[in-house]
C-alpha positions in Angstrom: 215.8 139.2 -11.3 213.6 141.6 -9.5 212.5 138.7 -7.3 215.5 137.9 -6.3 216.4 141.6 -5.4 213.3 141.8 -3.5 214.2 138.5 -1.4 217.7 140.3 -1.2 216.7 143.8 0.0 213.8 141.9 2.7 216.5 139.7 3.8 219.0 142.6 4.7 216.2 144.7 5.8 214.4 142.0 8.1 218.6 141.1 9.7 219.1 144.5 10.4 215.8 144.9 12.5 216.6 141.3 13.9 220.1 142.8 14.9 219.6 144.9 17.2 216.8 142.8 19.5 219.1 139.9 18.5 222.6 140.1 17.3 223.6 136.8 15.7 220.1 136.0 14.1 220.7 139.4 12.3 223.9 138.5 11.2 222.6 135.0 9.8 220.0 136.3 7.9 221.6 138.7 6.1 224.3 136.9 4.9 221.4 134.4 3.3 219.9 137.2 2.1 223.3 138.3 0.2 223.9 134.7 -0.8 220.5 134.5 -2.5 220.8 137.5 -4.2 223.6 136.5 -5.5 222.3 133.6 -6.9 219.5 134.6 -8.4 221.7 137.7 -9.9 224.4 135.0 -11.3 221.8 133.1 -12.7 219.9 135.9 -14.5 223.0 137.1 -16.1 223.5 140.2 -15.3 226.3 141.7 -15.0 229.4 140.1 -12.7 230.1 143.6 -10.8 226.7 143.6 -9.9 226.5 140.1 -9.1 229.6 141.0 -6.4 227.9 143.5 -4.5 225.8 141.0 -2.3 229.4 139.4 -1.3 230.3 143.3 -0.5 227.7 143.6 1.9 228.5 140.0 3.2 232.1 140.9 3.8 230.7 144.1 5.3 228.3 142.4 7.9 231.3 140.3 9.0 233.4 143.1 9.9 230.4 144.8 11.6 229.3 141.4 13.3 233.3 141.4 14.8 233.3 145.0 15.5 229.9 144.3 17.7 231.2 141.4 19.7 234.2 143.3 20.6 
C-alpha cells in the first residue's frame, strides 16, 4: 500500500516537472502514475473513495492537458 503510494506520488511529482520542459510526456506519466496507484490501492483493499482519488487527479490532468493546448 505505501509502495504503491510512493510510485503514485513520484509519478505525479516526476510529470509535473516533465510538464513544463515537455508538455505531453508530463501528461503521460502522470496518468500512469494515477493508474498504478490505483491499482495497487484496489488491490490492497482499502477503501473505494480512496481508491477514486488517483482517477480524480487523472480526470484533472486531462482538463489541464486541454486547457494547455488551447
Amino acid at each position: 500500500m505505501i509502495i504503491g503510494f510512493v510510485l503514485m506520488t513520484l509519478f505525479l511529482i516526476f510529470g509535473i516537472l516533465i510538464k513544463f520542459t515537455k508538455f505531453v510526456f508530463g501528461a503521460v506519466f502522470g496518468v500512469i502514475g494515477a493508474v498504478i496507484g490505483t491499482i495497487v490501492l484496489v488491490f490492497v483493499g482499502i477503501h473505494l473513495l480512496f481508491a477514486l482519488l488517483p482517477i480524480v487527479l487523472i480526470v484533472f490532468l486531462i482538463l489541464a492537458c486541454r486547457k494547455m493546448i488551447r
